[in-house]
C-alpha positions as a Markdown table, in Angstrom:
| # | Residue | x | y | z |
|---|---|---|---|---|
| 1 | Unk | 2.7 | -121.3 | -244.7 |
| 2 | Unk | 0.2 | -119.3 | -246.9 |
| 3 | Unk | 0.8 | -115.5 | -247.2 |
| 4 | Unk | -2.4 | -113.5 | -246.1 |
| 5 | Unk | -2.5 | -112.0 | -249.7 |
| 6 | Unk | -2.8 | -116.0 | -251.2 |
| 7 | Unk | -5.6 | -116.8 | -248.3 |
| 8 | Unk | -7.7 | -113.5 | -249.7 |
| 9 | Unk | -7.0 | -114.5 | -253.4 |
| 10 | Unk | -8.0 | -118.2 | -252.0 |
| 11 | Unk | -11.2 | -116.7 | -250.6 |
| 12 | Unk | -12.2 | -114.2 | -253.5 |
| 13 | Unk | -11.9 | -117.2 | -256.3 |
| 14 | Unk | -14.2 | -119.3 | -253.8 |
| 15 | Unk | -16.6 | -116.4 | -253.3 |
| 16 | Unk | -16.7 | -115.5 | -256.9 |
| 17 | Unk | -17.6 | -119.2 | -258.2 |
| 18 | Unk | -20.4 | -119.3 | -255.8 |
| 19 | Unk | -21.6 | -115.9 | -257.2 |
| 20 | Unk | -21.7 | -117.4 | -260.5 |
| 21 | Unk | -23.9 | -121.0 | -259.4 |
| 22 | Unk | -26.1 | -119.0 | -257.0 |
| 23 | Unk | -26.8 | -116.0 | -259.3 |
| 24 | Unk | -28.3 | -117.6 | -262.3 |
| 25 | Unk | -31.5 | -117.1 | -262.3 |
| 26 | Unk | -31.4 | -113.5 | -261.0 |
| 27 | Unk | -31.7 | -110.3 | -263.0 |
| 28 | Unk | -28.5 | -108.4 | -264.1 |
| 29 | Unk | -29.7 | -105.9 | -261.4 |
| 30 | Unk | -29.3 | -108.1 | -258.8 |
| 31 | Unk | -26.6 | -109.4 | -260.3 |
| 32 | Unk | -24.7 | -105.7 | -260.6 |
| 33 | Unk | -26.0 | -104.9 | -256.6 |
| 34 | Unk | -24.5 | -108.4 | -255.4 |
| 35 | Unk | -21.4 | -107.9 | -256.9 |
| 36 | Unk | -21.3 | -104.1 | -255.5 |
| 37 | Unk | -22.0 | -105.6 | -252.4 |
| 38 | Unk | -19.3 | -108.3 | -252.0 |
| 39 | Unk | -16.6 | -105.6 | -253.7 |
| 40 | Unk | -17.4 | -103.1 | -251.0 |
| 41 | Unk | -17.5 | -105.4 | -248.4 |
| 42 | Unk | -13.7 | -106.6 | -249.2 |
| 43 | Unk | -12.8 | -103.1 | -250.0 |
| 44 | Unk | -14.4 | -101.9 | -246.5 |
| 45 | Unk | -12.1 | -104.6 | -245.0 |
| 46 | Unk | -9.5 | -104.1 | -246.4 |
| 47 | Unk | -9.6 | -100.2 | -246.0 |
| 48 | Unk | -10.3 | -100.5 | -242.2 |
| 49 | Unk | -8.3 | -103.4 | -241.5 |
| 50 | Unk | -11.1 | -106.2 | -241.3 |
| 51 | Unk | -13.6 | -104.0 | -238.7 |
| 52 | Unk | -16.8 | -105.5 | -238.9 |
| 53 | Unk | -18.2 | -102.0 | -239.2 |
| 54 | Unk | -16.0 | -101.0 | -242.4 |
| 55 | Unk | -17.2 | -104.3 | -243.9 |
| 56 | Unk | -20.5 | -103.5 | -243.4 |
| 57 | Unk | -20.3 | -100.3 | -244.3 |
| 58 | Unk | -18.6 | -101.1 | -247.7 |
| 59 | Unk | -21.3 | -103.7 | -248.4 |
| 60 | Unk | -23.9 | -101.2 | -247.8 |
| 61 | Unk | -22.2 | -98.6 | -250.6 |
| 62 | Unk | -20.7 | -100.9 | -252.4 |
| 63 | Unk | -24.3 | -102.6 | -252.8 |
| 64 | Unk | -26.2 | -99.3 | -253.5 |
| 65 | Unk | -23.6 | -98.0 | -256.7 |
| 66 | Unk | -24.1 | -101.7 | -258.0 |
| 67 | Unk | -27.8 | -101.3 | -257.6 |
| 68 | Unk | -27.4 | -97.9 | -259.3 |
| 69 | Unk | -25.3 | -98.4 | -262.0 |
| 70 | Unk | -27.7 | -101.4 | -263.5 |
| 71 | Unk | -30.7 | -98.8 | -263.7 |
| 72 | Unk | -32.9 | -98.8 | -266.7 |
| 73 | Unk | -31.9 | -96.3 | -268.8 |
């Protein structure tokens, strides 16, 4: 039997290799907001106990500080 923390690790490697095929012909701001998004949705999950709101919710800030943080300077 797999631990729950071996499924998420499972999951995360398979999410992150499909970020890397399906984002390379995107900008590195869409790049940075992606990634925001996908590490506030697991932190939103993970925070609330897997409620579809706290997902959601984490996806939503996690996507907006991604979008930030790649700003033109």
């Amino acid at each position: 039997m797999i631990t729950t923390n071996k499924k998420i690790l499972k999951y995360l490697y398979a999410a992150l290799l499909l970020l890397q095929v399906g984002c390379s012909n995107m900008s590195e701001r869409d790049k940075s907001t992606a990634v925001g998004a996908g590490a506030g949705a697991l932190g939103g999950a993970i925070l609330t106990g897997g409620s579809p709101v706290g997902t959601v919710g984490g996806a939503a800030v996690g996507g907006y500080i991604g979008h930030e943080v790649a700003k033109p300077k």
